[in-house]
Structures are given as structure tokens and as C-alpha cells.
C-alpha positions in Angstrom: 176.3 -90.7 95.0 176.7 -87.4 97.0 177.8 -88.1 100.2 179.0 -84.9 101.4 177.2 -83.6 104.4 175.3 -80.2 103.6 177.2 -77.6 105.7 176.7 -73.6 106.1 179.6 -72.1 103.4 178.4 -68.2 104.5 176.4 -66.0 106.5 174.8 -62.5 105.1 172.6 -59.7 106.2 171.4 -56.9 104.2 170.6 -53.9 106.9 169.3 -51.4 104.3 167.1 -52.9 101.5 168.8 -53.0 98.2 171.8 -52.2 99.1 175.4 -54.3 100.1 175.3 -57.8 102.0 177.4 -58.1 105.1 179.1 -61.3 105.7 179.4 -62.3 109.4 181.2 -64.8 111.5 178.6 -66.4 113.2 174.8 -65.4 114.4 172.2 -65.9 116.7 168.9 -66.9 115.4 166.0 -66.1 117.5 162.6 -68.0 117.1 160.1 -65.9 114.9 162.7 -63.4 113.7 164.9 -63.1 111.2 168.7 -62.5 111.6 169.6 -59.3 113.6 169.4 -56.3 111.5 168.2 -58.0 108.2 166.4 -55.6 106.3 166.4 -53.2 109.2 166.0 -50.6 106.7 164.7 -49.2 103.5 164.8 -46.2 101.3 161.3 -45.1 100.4 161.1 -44.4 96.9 158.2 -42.0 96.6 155.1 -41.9 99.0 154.8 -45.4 100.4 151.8 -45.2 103.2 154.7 -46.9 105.6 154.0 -46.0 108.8 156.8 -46.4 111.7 154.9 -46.6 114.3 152.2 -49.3 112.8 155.0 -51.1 110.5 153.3 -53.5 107.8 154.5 -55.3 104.7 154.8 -53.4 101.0 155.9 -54.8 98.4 159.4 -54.1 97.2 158.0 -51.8 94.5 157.9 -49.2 96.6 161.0 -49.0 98.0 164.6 -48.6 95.5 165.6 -52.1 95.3 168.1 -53.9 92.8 165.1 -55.4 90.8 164.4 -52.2 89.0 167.7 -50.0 90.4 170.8 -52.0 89.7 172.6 -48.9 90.2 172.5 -49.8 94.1 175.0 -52.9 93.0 177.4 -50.4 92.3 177.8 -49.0 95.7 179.5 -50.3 98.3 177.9 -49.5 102.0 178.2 -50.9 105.8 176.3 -50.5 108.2 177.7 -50.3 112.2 175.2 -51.7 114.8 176.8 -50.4 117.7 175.8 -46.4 116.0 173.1 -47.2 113.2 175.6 -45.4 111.3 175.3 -46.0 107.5 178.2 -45.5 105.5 178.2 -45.0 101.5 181.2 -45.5 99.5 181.3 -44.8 95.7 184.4 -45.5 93.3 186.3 -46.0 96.6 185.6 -42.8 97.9 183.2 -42.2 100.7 179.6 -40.3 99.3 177.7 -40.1 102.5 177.4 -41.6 106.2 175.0 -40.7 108.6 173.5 -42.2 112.0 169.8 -43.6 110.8 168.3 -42.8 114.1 168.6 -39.6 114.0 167.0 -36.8 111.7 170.3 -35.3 110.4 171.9 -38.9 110.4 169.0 -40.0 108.1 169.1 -36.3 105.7 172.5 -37.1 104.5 171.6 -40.4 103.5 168.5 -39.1 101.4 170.3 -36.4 100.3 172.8 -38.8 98.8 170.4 -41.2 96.8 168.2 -37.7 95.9 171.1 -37.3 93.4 172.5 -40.7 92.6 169.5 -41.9 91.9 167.5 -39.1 90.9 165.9 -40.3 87.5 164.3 -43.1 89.1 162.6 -41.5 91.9 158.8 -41.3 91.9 158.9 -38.6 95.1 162.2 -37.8 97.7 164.0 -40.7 98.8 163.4 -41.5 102.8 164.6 -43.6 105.3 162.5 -45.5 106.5 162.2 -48.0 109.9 159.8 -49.5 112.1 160.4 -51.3 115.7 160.9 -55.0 115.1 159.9 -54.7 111.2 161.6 -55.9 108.4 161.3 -55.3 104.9 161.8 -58.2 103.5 160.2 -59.5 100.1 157.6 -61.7 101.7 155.4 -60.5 104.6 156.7 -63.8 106.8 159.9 -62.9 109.3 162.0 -65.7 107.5 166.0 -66.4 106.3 166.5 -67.3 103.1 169.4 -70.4 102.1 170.6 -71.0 99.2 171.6 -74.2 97.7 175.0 -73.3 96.2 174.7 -77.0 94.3 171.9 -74.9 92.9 173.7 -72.2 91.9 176.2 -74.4 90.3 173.7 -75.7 87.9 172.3 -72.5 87.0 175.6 -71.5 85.9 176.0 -75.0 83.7 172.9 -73.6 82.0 174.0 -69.7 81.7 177.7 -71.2 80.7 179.1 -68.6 82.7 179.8 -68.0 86.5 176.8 -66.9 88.7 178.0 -65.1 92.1 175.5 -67.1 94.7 175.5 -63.3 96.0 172.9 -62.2 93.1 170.6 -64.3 95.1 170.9 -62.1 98.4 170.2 -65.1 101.0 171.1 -65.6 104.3 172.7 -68.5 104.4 174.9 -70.4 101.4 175.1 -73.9 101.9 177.3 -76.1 100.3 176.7 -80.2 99.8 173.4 -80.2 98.5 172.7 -81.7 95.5 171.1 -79.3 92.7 167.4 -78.1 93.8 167.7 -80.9 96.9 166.7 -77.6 99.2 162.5 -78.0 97.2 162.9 -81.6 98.8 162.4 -80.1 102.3 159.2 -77.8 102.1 157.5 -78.4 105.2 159.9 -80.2 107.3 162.0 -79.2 109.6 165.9 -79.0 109.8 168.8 -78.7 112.3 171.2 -75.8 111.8 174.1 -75.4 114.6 171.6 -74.4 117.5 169.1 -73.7 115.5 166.0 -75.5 114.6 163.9 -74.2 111.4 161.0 -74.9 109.6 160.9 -74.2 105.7 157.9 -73.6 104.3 158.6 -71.6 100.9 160.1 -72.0 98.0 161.8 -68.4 96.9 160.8 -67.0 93.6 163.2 -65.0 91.7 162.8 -61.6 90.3 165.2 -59.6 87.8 167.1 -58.6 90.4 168.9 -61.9 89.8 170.0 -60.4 86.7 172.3 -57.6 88.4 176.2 -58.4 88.9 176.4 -58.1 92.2 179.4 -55.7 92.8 179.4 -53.8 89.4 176.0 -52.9 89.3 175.3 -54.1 85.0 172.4 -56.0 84.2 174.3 -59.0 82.3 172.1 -62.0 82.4 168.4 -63.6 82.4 168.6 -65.6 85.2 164.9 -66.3 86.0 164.2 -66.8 82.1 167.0 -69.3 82.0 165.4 -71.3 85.2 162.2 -71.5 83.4 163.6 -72.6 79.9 166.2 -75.0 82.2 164.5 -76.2 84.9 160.7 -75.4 84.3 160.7 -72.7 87.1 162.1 -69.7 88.2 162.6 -70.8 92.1 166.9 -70.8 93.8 166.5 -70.8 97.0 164.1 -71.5 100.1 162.7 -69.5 103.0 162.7 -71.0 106.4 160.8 -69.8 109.6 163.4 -70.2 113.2 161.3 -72.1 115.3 164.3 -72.9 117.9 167.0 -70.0 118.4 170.5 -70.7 118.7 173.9 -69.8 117.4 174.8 -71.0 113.8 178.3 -70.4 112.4 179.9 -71.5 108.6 181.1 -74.9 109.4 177.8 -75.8 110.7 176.3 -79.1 109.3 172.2 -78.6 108.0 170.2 -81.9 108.8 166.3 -82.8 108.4 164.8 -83.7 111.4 163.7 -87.3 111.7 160.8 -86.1 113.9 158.9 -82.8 113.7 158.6 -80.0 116.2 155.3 -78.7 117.2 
């Protein structure tokens, strides 16, 4: 019997689409909203019909993304809140940085990807952003967790290690049992400050299939889930219903009674 109580292992953003995580020490959650600066960009790849100043969901077809450019993988990038200042390193060696609020900030970025990326470009690359929008996969303003007891069983069925990082959540937590994340659709649970409701289960896409940090396409993740497990689901999305600050360390608990 597991008796291990389910606690937050790590907490990542991903502030441009596609491109590197960000661990951080602690966040704060805010109800509605996902966590600061997730997927506070994206890089338009061709003519999208995003417009800044009405920003709506797109699917992540239309944007470069690891599912179809596992390229991005190889890059390593961070982004500084304090200056919206993106900075691109490739092979150790810096390949472009530029301040995404501004017009020049945002040309050297695009100019950058125009040639690392240039066979898989359907139009010029742009940055794009939109006040309080985020391009996540799902239309919803969620976090993602993943259930690293999850993770552990998908690598008993690829017989090889799995980074949790090919699945690009939010937040890793550790003491689950395998897949006991599905078991809380609809309810709600207690994370540090935080209260959360989840109501999806996360479907994965090939982008699963990218090594994280090297950029190769080396495994079939989401066709070993179906032939494994009958599905192709690691992970869940969860809406913040109650903000507060949640840190790794932090114990995740249902709720006995449900918030309205």
C-alpha cells in the first residue's frame, strides 16, 4: 500500500511556446489564470489571423511548436520578467536576445528562427502576444501536473528513461500512484495556498516523442500509452479556483467538500 503523501517535486513555466521550461522556486497562483508568464508568447509560424488586441485560442498548428519542430528542443532560451528580454543560446553560444515588447527587441528574435528554422516555415516567423492571453494547447487558462508515478510507468513500458520534462507541465508531483491523477476529474484539491479544480484529462501529442534537451525524436510515447494502457492521456489540467502561493515541498490533497 502507498502511503506516501503526494507532494509538489517541481514547478515550470514555458514563457514562449515551444521553447525551454523554467523551473522556479515557488509561485503565486491566481484564480482563473494560469501561472505568471506561461505561454506568454508564441512564434507565429506563417499567417495565423492572431490578433493582439482581440487575443483568441489557435491551435498549436499554427504556431512552431515541438510537436512538429523538435528542433526548438535543441535550444536553450530564458526569458527575464523584469525586461521581457528573450535570450537564445545555441551550442553554448548565445544566437539572439531581444526585449519582446519592443519592435527591434522582437526583429532579432524573428530574424533568428527565419534561419534556424527556415525549412519549416509556412510565411516569416513573428512574435506574437496579447494582454492577459495565453497560448496554451487548450482554450481553458489551466496548469497542467503531472503524475511522476505516471511517468514512471510509462518508462517500465518504453524500458528506457522518460524525462517527466517531455510532458511540459506545470507542476510534477511525486507520491501518486500510476494514473491516480484520472481519479480526481472533477474534484477539487488543495495545493500550498492554492485550491484547484481539475476538470481535464491531458492528451498527448508527438511532441512527447522529443528528448527534451537534445532536440531527436527517439521514442513513440503516445503509441506506447495506447498499446500499454489503452490511452494516450499523462497528465491532468486543473482550473485555480483559490489563489495562493504553492512551493516544491507542498503536499496535494482532495478536498473532502467542494467549493462553489
Amino acid at each position: 500500500m502507498n502511503t506516501a503523501i503526494p507532494r509538489v517535486q517541481a514547478i515550470y513555466r514555458y514563457p514562449v511556446k515551444g521553447l525551454s521550461p523554467e523551473r522556479m522556486a515557488r509561485v503565486t497562483l491566481s484564480p482563473g489564470a494560469t501561472l505568471p508568464a506561461d505561454r506568454l508568447y508564441a512564434i507565429e509560424n506563417g499567417p495565423s489571423g492572431f490578433d493582439p488586441a482581440a487575443p483568441q485560442y489557435f491551435p498549436k498548428q499554427r504556431f512552431l511548436m515541438l510537436m512538429r519542430n523538435e528542433r526548438l528542443a535543441a535550444l536553450d532560451t530564458h526569458f527575464a520578467d523584469a525586461t521581457h528580454t528573450l535570450t537564445v543560446r545555441l551550442n553554448g553560444k548565445e544566437a539572439a536576445r531581444g526585449d519582446l515588447r519592443t519592435a527591434e527587441g522582437r526583429a532579432a528574435i524573428e530574424s533568428f528562427f527565419a534561419q534556424y528554422s527556415a525549412d519549416e516555415l509556412r510565411g516569416p516567423p513573428k512574435v506574437l502576444h496579447g494582454e492577459g492571453h495565453s497560448f496554451s494547447d487548450v482554450a481553458a487558462k489551466v496548469v497542467s501536473i503531472i503524475n511522476l508515478g505516471s511517468v514512471a510507468a510509462v518508462e517500465n513500458a518504453v524500458g528506457a528513461p522518460v524525462d517527466p520534462l517531455r510532458f511540459r507541465g506545470n507542476l510534477l508531483v511525486e507520491g501518486w500512484p500510476a494514473w491516480a491523477e484520472f481519479d480526481l476529474l472533477g474534484k477539487t484539491i488543495a495545493i500550498g495556498d492554492a485550491r484547484l479544480k481539475v476538470v481535464k484529462r491531458i492528451v498527448r501529442c508527438a511532441a512527447t516523442n522529443v528528448e527534451p534537451r537534445t532536440g531527436i525524436r527517439d521514442m513513440e510515447i503516445p503509441k506506447t500509452l495506447m498499446q500499454a494502457f489503452g490511452h494516450m492521456d499523462c497528465g491532468i489540467y486543473a482550473e485555480v479556483i483559490e489563489g495562493g502561493m504553492v512551493a516544491p515541498g507542498d503536499a496535494v490533497t482532495e478536498m473532502q467538500e467542494q467549493l462553489f
